[in-house]
N, C-alpha and C positions, 0 to 999 in steps of 0.2 A: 185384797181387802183384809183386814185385821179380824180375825171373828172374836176374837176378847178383847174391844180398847180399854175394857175398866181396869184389866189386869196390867196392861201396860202404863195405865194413869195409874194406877195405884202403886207401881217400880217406880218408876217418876218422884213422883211424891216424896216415895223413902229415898230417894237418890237426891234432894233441893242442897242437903247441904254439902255434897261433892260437887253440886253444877256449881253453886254461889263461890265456893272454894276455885275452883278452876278460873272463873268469870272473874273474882277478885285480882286474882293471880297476872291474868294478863293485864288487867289494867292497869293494875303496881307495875307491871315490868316495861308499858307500854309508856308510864309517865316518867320511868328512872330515863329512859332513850328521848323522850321528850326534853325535859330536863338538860340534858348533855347537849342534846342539838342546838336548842337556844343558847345553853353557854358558851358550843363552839362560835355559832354566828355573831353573838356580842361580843367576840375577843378576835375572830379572825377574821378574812376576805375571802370570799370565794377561791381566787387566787392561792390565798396559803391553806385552803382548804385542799384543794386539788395539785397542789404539792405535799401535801404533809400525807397523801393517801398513796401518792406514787407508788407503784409497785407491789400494791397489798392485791391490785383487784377487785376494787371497791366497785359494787353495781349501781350508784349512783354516784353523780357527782355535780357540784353546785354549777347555776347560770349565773350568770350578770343579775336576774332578778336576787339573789340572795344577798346581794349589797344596796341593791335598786331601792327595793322593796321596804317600807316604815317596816313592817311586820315579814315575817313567813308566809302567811296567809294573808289576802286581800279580802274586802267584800266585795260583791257585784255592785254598781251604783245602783242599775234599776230596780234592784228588788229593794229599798227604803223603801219606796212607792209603793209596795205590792203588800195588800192587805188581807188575801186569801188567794188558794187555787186557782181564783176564776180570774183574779188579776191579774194573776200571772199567766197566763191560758192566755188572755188577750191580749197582754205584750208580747209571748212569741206569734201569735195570728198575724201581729203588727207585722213584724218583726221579717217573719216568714212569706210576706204575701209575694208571689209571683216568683219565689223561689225553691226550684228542685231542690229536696231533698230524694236520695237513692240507697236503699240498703237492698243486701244481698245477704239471704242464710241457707244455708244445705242441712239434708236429711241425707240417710241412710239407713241401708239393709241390709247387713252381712250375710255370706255364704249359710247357708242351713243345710245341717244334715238330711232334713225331713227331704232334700231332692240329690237326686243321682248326681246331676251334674252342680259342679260349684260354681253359682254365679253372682253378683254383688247387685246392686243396685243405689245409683247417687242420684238426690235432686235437687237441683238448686233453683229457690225464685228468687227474685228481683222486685222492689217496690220502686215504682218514682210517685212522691207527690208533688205536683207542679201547686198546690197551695194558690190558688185561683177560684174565685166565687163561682164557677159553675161545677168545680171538685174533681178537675182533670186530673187523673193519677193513672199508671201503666203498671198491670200485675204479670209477669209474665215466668213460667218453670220451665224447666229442660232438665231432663231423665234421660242416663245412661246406662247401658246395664254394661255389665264391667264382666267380661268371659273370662272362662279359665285360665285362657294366658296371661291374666291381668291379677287371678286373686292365688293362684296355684305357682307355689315357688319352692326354690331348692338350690343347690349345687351345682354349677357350673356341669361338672362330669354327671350328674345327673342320676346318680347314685339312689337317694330318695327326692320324692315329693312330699309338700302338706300344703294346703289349704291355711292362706295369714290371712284372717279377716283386717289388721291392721290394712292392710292393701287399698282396701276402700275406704276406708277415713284418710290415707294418703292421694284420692284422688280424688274425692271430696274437696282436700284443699287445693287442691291444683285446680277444680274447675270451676269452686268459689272466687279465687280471687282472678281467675281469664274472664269469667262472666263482670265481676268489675272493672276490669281495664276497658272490657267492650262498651262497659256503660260510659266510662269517660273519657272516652273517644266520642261517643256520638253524643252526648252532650256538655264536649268542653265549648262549641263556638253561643251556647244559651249567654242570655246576657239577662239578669248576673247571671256567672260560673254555678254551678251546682256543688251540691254539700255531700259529698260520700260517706255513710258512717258503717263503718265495716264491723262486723260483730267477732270483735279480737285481740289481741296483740299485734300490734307492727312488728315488732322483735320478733326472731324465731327462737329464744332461748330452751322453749321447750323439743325442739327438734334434736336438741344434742341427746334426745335419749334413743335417739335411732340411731341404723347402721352407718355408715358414713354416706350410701348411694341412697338412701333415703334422706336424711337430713341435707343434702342439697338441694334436693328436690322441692323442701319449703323453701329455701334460702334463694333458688332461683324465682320461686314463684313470688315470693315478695318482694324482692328486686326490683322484677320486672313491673310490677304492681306500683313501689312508690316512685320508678322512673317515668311510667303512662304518669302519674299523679302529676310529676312534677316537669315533665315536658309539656302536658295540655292544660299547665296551672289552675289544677281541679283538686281542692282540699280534700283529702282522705281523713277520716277520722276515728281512731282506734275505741272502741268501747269496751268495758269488763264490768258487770256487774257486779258488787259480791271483792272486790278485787283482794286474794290473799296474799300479794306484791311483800317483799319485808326488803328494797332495796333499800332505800333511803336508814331502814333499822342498818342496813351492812354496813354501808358509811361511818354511822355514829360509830358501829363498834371499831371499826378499821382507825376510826379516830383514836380512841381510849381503848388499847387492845388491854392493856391491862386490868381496867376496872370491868371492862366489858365484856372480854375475853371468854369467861366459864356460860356467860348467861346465853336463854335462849332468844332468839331474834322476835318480837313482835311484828305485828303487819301494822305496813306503814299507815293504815285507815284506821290503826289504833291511835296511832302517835298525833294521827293532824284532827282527829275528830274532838276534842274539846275545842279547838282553835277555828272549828268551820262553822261556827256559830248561826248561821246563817243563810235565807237560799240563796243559792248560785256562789256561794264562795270558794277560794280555789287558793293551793297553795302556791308557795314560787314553784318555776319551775326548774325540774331535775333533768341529767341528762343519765338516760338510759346506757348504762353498761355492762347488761348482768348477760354474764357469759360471752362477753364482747361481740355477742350476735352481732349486734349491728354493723361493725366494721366487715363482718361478711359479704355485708349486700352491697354486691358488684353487678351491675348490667350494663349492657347499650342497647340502646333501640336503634336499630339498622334504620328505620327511616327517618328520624329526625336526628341522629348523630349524639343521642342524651346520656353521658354516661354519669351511674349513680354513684358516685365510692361511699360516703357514708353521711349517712341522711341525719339533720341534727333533729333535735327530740321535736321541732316545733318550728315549720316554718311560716310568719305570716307576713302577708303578701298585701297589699292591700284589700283584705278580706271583710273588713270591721263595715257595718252597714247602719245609718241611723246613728 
């Protein structure tokens, strides 16, 4: 707890015209990559988009909607209709009735010195709401405690040990996403399907800052995850709140390296936020390729023969309800 917030409101304060300065700043730089993107899409195809980036690396790259599409961005139809909160509150009611929705989030405890022995602790719950007038919904956690052979690591010749608290946010994610495969397994035969929204990225592109037997370790675990998904045809759904993504910014520059080239990348929820005017609007869609994670996620599932090579940014199925 702060025991001076005045002193710190009152830094603040003298600090308004470095905050407005920075805040400016992005937004100029977020409208120049604006700007560019709309001129590539009025002059090119997705197509000669995705040729003209060949080779560069670019972490996005245009669909079909980017030609489809009147605009970059669409509106939602429903929301015309919706003239507050609440309206919108009872269109998804509508919307949602008798269908599972399932999220799944993990906690952790890292090793503490404060005990002799190093040991971790993971736990993940699970919500289902079945959205039914009597309010049926399934809460259920599961706790592991993770032992020293699990957070205590070293050198092969074994030379020294240390205690990686990393250890347990790596097994964290490994038993966040087996506790969702479990979930949509036992309820892929619900009719409708159930709606998975997993609190993530589908991409593992942040694993590439681990060692190489660590960063497989997400790459198998997510594999295995959008293969269950898409053997027991049970949408998974990627969430980020907050998203500081600048793919779609990589693009633009990989387009115009030259004009582009020196500047720094804006987040792509700079670039589309004057265009989303509206609730529920969404832009076209991109295909994810930063860090060509994706083309990593290889699996099979031994009992239904499902093999994943590489999952496209979006698949819908006939999902659409209403």
């Amino acid at each position: 707890m702060l025991q001076d917030p005045h002193a710190v409101s009152e830094q603040l304060e003298r600090l308004r015209d470095d905050l407005a300065d920075f805040t400016s700043s992005d937004r100029s730089l977020a409208a120049v990559y604006r700007d560019a993107l709309l001129e590539e899409r009025a002059s090119s195809t997705a197509t000669e988009v995705r040729d003209a980036v060949t080779g560069t690396y670019a972490d996005a790259l245009p669909t079909t909607e980017f030609d489809r599409m009147e605009e970059l961005t669409a509106p939602f139809p429903p929301a015309t209709e919706w003239t507050s909160h609440e309206s919108a509150g009872r269109w998804a009611s509508d919307l949602l009735d008798g269908l599972p929705t399932i999220a799944v989030d993990g906690s952790e405890l890292e090793p503490t010195t404060e005990l002799n022995v190093p040991v971790g602790l993971v736990q993940v719950a699970s919500y289902v709401n079945h959205h039914t007038t009597d309010g049926q919904y399934a809460l259920d956690t599961e706790s592991a405690v993770l032992p020293p052979t699990e957070v205590v690591v070293g050198p092969e010749d074994g030379s020294y040990t240390y205690v990686d608290e990393s250890q347990v946010q790596h097994a964290r994610y490994e038993r966040e996403t087996e506790t969702v495969r479990g979930l949509i397994e036992e309820y892929a035969e619900h009719d409708p399907p159930p709606v998975v929204i997993y609190d993530g990225s589908l991409t593992v592109s942040f694993a590439n800052l681990f060692d190489d037997e660590t960063r497989q370790r997400y790459i198998d675990s997510m594999a295995a995850l959008l293969a269950t998904s898409r053997a027991n045809e049970v949408p998974v759904v990627g969430y980020i709140a907050g998203s500081q993504s600048s793919d779609v910014a990589d693009l633009v520059r990989k387009l115009r390296p030259t004009g582009l080239g020196d500047t720094g990348l804006p987040r792509d929820a700079a670039i589309f936020a004057p265009m989303l005017d509206t609730w529920g609007s969404r832009t076209a869609l991109f295909e994810s390729q930063r860090d060509r994670s994706l083309q990593k996620l290889r699996t099979t599932l031994p009992r239904r023969g499902v093999r994943l090579r590489r999952p496209p940014s979006v698949c819908v199925r006939g999902l659409r309800r209403g």
